[in-house]
N, C-alpha and C positions, 0 to 999 in steps of 0.2 A: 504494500500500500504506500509507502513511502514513498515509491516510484512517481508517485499520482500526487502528490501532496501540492505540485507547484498550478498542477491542471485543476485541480479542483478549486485552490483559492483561485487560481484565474475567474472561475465562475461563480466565485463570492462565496463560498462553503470551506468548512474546515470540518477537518476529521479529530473525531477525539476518540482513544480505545478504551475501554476498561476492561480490567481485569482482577480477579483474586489476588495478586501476589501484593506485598507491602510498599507502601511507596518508596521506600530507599532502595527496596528493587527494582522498580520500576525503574528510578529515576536510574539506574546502572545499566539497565536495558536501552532508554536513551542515549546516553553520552556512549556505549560502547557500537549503537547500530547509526548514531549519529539521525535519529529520527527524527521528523522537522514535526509531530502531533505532539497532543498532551496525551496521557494514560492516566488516567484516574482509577484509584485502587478501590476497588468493592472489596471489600472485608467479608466471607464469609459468603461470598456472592450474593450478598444481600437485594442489591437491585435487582441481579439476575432473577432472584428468584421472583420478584413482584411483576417481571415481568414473563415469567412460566418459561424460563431458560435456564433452569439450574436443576444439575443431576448427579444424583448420590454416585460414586465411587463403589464398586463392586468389590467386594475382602479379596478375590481372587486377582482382580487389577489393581489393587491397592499393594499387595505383594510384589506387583512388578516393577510397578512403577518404584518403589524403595531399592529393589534390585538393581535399578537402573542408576540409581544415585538420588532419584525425584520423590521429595518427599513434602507434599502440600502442608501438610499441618504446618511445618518450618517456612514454607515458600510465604505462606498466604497468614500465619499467623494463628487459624482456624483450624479445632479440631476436627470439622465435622468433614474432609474429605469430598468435598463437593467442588465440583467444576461448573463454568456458563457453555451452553451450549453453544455453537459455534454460530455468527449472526452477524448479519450486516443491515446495520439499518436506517432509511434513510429519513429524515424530516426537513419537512422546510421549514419558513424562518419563524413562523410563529408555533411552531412544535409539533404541529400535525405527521403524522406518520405516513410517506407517499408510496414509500418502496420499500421492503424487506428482502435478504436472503435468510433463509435458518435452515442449516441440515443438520440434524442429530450426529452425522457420519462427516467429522472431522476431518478428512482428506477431501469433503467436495465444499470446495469454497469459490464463491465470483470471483470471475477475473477482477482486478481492478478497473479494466475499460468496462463494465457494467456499473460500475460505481461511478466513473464520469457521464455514463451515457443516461442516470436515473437522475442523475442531480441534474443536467444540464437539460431535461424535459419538465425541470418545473419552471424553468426561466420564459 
């Protein structure tokens, strides 16, 4: 998405992510991918969840991911092992929701060019 960052202010929009993990990790994921957004930290996936995009962590993927070295409860702060489902979503300026992507399934995400082509049909 960063790719997009300069096209999309072109069209008077900015992207902001949010995420689980704690802001001083955020902000590390910044300065080391050099990202021109904000990431606003949801603790506990709190927003995610109000808005029905947050999903319990299975005890059996919960073992891999630690295996792997990834271990939320540390990343995000939060015991409860919960992750935002993966989503792209768009609003215009007074907050209306115009376009959504949401897969459950983590590997199908919008190109980024669907993300300039939704924002740049509310102009």
């Amino acid at each position: 998405m960063q790719a997009v960052v300069p096209e999309l202010e072109k069209l008077g929009a900015s992207l902001v992510a949010f995420t689980p993990h704690k802001a001083a990790k955020s902000l590390q994921m910044i300065e080391r991918h050099k990202l021109g957004f904000e990431m606003l930290s949801d603790p506990g996936n709190a927003y995610a969840a109000r808005l029905g995009l947050r999903f319990q962590v299975p005890d059996e993927l919960k073992e891999s991911y630690l295996s792997l070295g990834i271990d939320l409860e540390e990343s995000s702060g939060s015991p409860d092992w919960t992750l935002p489902v993966p989503a792209r979503i768009v609003t215009d300026r007074t907050g209306v929701v115009r376009a959504t992507d949401i897969d459950v399934d983590y590997t199908r995400r919008p190109e980024p060019e669907k993300t300039i082509a939704d924002v740049a049909a509310l102009a």
